[in-house]
Z-matrix of the N, CA and C atoms (Angstrom, degrees):
N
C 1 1.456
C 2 1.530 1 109.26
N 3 1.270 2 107.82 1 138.32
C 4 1.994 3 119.50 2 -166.62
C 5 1.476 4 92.29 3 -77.69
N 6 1.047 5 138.13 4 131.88
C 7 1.336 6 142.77 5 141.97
C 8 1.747 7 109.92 6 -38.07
N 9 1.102 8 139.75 7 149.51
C 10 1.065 9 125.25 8 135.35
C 11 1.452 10 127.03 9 -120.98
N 12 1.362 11 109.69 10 151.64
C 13 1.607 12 100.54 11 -158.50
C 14 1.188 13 95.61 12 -109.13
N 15 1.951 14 114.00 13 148.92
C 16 1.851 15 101.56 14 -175.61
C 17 1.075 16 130.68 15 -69.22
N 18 1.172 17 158.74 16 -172.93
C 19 1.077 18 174.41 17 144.44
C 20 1.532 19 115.67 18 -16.62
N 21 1.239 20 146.42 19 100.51
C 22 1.391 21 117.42 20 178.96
C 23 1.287 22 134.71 21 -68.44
N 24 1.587 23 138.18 22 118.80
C 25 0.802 24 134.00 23 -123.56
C 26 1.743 25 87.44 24 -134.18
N 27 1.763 26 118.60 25 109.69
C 28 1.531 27 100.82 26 160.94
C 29 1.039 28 149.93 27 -59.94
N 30 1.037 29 124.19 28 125.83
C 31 1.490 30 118.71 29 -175.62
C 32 1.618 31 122.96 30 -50.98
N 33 1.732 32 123.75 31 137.15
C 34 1.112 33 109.26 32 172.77
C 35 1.026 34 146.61 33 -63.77
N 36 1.618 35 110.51 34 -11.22
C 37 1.732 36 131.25 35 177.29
C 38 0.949 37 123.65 36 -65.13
N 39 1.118 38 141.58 37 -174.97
C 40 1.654 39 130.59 38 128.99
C 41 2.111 40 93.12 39 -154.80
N 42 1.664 41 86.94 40 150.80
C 43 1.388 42 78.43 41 -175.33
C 44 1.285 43 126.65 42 -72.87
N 45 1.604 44 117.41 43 162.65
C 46 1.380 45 112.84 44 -178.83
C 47 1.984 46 104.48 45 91.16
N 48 1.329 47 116.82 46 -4.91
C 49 1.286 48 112.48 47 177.73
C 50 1.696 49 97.13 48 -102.36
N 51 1.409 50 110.57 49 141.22
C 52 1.625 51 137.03 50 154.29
C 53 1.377 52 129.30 51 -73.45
N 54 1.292 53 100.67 52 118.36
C 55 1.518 54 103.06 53 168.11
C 56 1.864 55 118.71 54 -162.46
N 57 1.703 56 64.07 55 162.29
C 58 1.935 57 74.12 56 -168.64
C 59 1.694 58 121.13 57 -85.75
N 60 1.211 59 95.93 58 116.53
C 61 1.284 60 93.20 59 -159.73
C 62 1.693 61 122.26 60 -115.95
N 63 1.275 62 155.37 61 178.54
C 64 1.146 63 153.97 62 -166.87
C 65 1.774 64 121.26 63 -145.19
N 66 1.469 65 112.14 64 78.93
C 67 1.098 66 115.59 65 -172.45
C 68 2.254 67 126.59 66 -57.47
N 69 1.594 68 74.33 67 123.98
C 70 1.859 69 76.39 68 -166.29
C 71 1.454 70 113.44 69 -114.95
N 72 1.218 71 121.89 70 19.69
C 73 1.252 72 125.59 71 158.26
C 74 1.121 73 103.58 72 176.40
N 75 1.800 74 112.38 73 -174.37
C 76 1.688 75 118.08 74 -172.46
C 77 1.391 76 123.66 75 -141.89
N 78 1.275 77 126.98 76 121.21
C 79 1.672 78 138.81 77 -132.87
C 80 1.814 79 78.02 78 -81.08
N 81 1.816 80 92.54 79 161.27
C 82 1.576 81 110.37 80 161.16
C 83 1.322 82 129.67 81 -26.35
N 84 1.681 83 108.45 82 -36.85
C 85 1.676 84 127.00 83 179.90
C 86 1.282 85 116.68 84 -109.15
N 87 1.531 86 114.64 85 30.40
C 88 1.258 87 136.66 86 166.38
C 89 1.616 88 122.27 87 66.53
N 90 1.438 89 105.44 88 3.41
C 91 0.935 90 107.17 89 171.37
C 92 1.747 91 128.88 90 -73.93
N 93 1.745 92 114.16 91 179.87
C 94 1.126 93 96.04 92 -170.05
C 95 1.537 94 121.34 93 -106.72
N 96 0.930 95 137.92 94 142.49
C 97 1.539 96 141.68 95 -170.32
C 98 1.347 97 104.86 96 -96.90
N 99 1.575 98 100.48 97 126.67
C 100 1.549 99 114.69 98 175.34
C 101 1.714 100 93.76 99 -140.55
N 102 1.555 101 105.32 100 149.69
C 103 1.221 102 115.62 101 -170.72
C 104 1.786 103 112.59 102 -103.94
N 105 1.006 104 152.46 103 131.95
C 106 1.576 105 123.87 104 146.88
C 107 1.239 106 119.42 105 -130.15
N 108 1.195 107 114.15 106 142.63
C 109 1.577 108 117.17 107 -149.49
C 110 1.470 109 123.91 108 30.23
N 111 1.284 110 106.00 109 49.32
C 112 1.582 111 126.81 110 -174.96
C 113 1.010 112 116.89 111 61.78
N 114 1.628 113 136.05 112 0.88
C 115 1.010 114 138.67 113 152.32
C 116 1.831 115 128.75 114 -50.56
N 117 1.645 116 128.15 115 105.41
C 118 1.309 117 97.92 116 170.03
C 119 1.709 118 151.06 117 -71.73
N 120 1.055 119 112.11 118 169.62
C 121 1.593 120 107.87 119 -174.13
C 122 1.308 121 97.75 120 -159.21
N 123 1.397 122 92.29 121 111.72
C 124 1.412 123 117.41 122 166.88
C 125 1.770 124 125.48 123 -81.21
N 126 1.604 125 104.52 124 118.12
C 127 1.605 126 120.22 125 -169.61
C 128 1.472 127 96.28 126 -91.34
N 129 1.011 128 142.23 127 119.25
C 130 1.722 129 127.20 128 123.90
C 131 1.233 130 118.18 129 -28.30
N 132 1.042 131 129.54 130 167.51
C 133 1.571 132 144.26 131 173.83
C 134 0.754 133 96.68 132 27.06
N 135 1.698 134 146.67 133 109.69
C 136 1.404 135 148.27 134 146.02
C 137 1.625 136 97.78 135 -153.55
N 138 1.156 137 107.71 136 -176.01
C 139 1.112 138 119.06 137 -170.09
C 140 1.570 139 106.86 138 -153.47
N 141 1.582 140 136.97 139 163.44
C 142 1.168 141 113.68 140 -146.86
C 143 1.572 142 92.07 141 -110.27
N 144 1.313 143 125.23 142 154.45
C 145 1.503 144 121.67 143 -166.93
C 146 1.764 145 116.09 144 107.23
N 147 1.641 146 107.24 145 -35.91
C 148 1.082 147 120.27 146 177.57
C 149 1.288 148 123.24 147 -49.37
N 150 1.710 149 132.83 148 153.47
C 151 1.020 150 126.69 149 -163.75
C 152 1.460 151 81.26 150 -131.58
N 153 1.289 152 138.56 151 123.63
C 154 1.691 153 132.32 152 179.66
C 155 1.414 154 103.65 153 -145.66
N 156 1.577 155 116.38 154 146.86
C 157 1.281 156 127.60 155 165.09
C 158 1.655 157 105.69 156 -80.40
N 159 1.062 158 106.71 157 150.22
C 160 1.916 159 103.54 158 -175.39
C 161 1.820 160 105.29 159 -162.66
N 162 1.110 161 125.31 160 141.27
C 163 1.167 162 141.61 161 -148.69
C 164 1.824 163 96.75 162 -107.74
N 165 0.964 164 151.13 163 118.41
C 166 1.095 165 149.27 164 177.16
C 167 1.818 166 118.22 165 -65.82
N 168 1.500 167 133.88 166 99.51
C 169 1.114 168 142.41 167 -155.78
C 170 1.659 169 103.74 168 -91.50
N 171 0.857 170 132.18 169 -25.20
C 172 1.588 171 124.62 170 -153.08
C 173 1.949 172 89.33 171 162.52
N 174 1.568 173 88.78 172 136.90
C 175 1.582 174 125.30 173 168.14
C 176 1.084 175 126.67 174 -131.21
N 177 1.256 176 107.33 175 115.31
C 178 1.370 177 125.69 176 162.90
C 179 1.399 178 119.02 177 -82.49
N 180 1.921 179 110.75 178 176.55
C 181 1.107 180 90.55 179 179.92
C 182 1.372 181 126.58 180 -101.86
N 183 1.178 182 114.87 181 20.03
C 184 1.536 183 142.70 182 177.91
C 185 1.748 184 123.50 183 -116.83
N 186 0.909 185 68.94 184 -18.87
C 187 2.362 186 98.75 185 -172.11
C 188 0.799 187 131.57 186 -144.45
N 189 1.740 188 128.18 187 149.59
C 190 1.515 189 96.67 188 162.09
C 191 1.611 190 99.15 189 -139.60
N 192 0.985 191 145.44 190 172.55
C 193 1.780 192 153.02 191 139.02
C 194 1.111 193 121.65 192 -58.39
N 195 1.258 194 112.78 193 116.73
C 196 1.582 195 104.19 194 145.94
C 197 1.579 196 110.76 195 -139.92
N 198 1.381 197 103.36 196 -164.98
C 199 1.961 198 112.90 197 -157.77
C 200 1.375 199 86.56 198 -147.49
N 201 1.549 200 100.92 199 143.76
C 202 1.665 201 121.77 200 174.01
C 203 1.341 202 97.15 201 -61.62
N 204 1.052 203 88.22 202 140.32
C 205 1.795 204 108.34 203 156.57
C 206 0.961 205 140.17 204 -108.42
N 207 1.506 206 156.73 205 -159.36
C 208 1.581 207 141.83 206 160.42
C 209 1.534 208 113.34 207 32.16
């Protein structure tokens, strides 16, 4: 039986873009999980509840990073 693999789907980020975001939980490496357009994005230093501006660092094609800003 063929596997089929999904669709590739772009990501909504791209790096170097800002946004305001609302951290709702916290990855294996304690970092913080923020979603946009259901996409995740993983914060360093956050904490969950947080409301943070964050700069988008690197995209994957499943994820991406970013870091507070301001």
């Amino acid at each position: 039986m063929e596997r089929k693999s999904l669709p590739s789907r772009k990501p909504p980020v791209k790096r170097g873009e800002r946004y305001k975001v609302r951290i709702e939980g916290l990855g294996k490496g304690g970092d913080g999980i923020a979603r946009i357009k259901g996409f995740v994005i993983f914060v360093p230093n956050t904490e969950v509840g947080e409301e943070v501006q964050i700069e988008i660092k690197s995209v994957k094609e499943r994820f991406a990073f970013g870091e507070v800003v301001g």
